[in-house]
N, C-alpha and C positions, 0 to 999 in steps of 0.2 A: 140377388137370389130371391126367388117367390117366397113368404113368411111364412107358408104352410106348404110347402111342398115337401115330397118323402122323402123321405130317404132309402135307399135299398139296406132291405135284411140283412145282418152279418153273414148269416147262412146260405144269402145268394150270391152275395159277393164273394164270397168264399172258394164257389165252384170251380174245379178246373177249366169246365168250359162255357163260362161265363164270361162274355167278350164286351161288355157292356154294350157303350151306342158306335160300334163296329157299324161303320156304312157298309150297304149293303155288294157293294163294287168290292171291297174287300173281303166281307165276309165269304163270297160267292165264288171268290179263290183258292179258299183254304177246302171248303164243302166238295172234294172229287170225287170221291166214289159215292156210290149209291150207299144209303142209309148212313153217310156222314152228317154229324147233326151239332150244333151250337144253341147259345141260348143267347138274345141281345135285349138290349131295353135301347127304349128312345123316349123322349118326353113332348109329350104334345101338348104345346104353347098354350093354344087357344083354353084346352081343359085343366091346365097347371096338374096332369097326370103322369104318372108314369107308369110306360107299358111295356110288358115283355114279351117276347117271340121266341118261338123255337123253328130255328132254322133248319131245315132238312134238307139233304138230296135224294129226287124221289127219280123214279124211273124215268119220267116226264120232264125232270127239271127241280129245280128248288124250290119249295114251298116256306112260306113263312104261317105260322100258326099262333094267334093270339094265346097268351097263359095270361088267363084270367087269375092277379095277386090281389089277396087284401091281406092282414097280420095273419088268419088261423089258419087260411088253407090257398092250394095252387091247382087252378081246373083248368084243362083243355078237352075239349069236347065233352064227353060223357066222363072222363077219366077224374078224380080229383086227391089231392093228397096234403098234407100239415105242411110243406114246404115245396119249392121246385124241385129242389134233389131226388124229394120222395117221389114225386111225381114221374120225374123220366128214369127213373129207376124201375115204376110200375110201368112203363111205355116200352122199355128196353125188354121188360121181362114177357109184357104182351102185347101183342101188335095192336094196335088202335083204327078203326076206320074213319076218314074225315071225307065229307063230302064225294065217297068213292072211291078214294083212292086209299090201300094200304099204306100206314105208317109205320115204318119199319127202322126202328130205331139201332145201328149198329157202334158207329167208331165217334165215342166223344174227340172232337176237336179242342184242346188245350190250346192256350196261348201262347204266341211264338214267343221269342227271345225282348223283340222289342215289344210286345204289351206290357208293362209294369202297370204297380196298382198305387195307390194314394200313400198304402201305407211303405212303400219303398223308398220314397222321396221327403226330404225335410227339408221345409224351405219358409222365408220369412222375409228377409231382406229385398225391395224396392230398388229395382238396380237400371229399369228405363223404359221403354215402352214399344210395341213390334207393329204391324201392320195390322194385329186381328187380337192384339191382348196386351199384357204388361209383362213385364220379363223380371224375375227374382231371383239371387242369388240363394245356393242351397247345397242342400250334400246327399247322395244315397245314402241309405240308409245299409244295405251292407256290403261297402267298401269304404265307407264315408269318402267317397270322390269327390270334389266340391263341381258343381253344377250348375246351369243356365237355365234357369225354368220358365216356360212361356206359356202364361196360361190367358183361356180363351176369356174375355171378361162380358161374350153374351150366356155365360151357365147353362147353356144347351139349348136355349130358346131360337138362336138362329142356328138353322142348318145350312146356310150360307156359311157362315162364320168357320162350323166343323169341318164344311169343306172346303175351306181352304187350307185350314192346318193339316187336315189328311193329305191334302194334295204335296205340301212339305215331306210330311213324312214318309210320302209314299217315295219319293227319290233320296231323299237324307238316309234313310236306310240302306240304300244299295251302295253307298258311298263310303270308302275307308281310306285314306291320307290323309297326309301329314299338313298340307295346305288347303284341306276341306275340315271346316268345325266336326269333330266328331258328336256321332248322333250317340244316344242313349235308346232314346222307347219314345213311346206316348201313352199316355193315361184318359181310358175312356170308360174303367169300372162307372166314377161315380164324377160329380160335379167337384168341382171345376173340372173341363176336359184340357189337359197339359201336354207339352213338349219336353221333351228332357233332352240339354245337350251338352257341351263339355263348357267351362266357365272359361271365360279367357281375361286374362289377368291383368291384360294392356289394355282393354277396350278398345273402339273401334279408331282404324288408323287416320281417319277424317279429324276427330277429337284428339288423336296425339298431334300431329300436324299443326292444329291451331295453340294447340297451348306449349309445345316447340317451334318456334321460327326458328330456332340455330340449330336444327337435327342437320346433321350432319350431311354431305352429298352420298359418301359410300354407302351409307344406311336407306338413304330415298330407294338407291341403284337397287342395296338388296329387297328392299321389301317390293318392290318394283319386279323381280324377278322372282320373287313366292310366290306374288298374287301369279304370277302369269305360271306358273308349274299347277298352281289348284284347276289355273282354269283349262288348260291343255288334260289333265285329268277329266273334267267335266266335261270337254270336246269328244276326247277318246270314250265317253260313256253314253256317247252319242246326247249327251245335255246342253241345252241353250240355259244359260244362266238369264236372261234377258234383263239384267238389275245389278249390273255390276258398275262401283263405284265405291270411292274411298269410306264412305259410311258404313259398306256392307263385305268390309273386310279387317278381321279382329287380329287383334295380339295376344299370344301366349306365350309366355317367358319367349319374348323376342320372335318368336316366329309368328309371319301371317298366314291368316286360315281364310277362305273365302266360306262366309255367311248369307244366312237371309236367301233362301232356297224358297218363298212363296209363290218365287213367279217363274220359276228353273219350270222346264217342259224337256220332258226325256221325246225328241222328236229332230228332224233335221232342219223344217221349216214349222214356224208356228203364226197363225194368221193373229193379228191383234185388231180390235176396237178402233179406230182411228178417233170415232168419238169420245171414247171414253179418256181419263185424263192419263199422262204420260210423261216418263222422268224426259221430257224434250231436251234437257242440258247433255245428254249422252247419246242420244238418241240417231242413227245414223240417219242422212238427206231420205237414203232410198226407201227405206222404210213409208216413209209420208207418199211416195206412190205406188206402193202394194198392198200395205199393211202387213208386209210376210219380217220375222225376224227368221235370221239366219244364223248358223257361228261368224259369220263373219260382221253383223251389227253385233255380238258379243265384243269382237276383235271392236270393233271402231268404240264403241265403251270402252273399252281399255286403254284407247287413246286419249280420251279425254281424264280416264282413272289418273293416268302419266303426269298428264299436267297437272291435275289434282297433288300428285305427291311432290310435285316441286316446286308448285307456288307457294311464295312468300312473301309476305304472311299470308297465310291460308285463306284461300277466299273459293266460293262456288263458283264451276263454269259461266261464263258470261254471264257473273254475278249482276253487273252494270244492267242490263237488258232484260225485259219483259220476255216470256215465255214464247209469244208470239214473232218477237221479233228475232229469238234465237233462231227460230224455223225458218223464217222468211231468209235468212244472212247465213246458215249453214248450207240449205239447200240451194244457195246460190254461190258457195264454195267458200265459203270465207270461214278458216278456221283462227282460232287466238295466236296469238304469236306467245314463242316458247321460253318459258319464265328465264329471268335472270338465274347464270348458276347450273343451267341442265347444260350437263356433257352433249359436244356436238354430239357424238355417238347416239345418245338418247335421243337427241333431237330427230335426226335421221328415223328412228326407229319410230318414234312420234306419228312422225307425217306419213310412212310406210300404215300405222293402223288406221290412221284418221281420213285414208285416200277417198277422194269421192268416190270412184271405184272400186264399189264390194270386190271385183275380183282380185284387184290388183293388190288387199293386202293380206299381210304374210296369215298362213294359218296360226292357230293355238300355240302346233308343237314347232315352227319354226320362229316363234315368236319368241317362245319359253329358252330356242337353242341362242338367237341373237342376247337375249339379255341374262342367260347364265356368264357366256362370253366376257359383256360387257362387266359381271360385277367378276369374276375371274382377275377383269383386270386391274381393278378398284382395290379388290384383296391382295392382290400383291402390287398397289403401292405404283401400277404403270403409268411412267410423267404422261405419255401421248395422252390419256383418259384425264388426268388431276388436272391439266389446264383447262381453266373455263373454256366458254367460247366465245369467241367472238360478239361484242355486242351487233346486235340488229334490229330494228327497230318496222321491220317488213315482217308480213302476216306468213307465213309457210305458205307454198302454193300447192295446188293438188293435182295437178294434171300431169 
């Protein structure tokens, strides 16, 4: 954090419709009607300042309006008053002109459900680290819920950074199930800008895996058929998880939740980077000649998720091999061979998501139907499932 930078007023913070550094993509959602109006701040890097807006919808469109802050008073245009509140209060009461156009201040915009503010959250505990921050355990403050806090660790400086956690949150919110981490809010009054989401108490299933090599087969089966109910939901919500794998799926008193929504795109096809770097070890052949992810490279991640949860002792996809050499030797068909210990049935189901051919494997929800099935049959104890398989020592084929 900057050694002199400001801090915002009690009294601006305070405002119902003080949305703090609300990107502007969001804010431009809430603002419908005409003279719908917000107030945000953002901090500008380069001047270690901080600045507020009043955001409006005018006849023309949305307008953003510098409010000029310092401790005694708040001015926009010709207008000025001892705080913001007093300010759009004198605005609301009289109409203001700015460069032409009337300002017509009508319906304050309050914060939804999911803005929380600093002081809603208590948190303290160092509990790991995310793609764009550090992650703490903590509790709201009124329900004391105990909580997953993930805060941004550029303090507002990068707007790169914000937006990628808004990009999270903007799909974690539309999401309610039992095998999706439940969202809380996010926190954009004041620095740190944070994620609030539910704590899960097993951590993630990549870390239970390695520190159990004797979990059990019925247990792999079932967590094997969670993960694929979160993701068959995330399908149905028209979402590409595009990062699914054993690290980015958590445990709560026994059940798994599919986490780590940075890189989820609510879309049917999503063009990626080919230059830029990529989890390659999950990563389906087809992808490397379109650059296009589909639900169905979610499905072939899930294939390799599988083998994930049955290898013993825990080890990463084609741990043995260079990144490059994963690419060169998947895209020319060769998948691992299937760990000691996984029910032929699994195995089947395996080579069905990991096909060289995006068409030919199963969707989401026929995935989720084959391996409720299969742990049905684990649950009750069925010999045909309990006997291993067969050893084999051949790579599964794809064609």
């Amino acid at each position: 954090m900057a050694p002199n930078r400001e801090r915002i007023a009690e009294d601006d913070l305070n405002l119902p419709y003080f949305h703090g550094a609300l990107m502007n993509q969001d804010a431009d959602q809430l603002l419908v009607n005409e003279g719908d109006f917000m107030v945000t701040s953002r901090t500008v890097a380069e001047l270690n300042k901080l600045q507020f807006h009043l955001a409006v919808r005018l006849k023309k469109g949305i307008r953003r309006y510098e409010i000029k802050r310092n401790s005694t008073s708040a001015k926009l245009g010709t207008r000025s008053a001892g705080n913001i509140g007093k300010l759009i209060d004198s605005l609301k009461a009289e109409t203001i002109e700015i460069k032409g156009e009337k300002v017509a201040l009508k319906r304050a915009i309050a914060k939804g459900k999911f803005q929380l503010m600093h002081r809603d959250v208590n948190f303290k505990k160092q509990i790991g680290s995310g793609a764009y921050g550090t992650v703490y355990k903590g509790r709201l403050a009124k329900n004391n819920a105990v909580i997953a806090v993930k805060k941004l660790d550029t303090e507002g400086t990068d707007e790169e950074g914000l937006a990628d956690m808004m990009k999270e949150a903007r799909v974690m919110q539309l999401y309610d199930h039992p095998n999706i981490v439940k969202f809380y809010g996010f926190i954009l009054d004041d620095f740190p800008y944070l994620l609030v989401l539910e704590f899960c108490n097993g951590g993630a299933v990549e870390d239970l895996l390695r520190e159990k090599p004797d979990l059990k087969v019925n247990r792999r089966v079932q967590y094997t058929y969670m993960a694929s109910a979160g993701m068959d939901y995330l399908h149905k919500k028209n979402c590409i998880h595009r990062d699914i794998a054993a690290r980015n799926c958590l445990i709560h008193n026994g059940v798994v939740k599919m986490a780590d929504f940075g890189m989820c795109r609510a879309t049917a096809v999503y063009k990626v980077d080919l230059s830029k770097p990529l989890n390659v070890r999950w990563l389906a052949p087809e992808v490397w000649n379109n650059g296009e992810t589909r639900f169905n490279t979610d499905v072939y991640a899930f294939g390799v998720m599988i083998w994930e949860f049955f290898i013993t002792p825990y080890q990463s996809p084609y741990h043995e091999w260079k990144g490059y050499t994963v690419k060169q030797k998947v895209r020319a068909g060769y998948r691992m061979p299937p760990p000691d210990g996984m029910p032929r049935e699994m195995m089947i189901v395996l080579n069905e998501c990991w096909n060289h051919d995006p068409n030919k494997r199963p969707t989401a929800e026929k995935l989720k139907e084959k391996l409720e099935e299969l742990n049905q049959k684990f649950e009750a104890g069925d010999a045909s499932v309990l006997q291993g398989p067969e050893k084999s020592s051949d790579p599964p084929t794809n064609n």
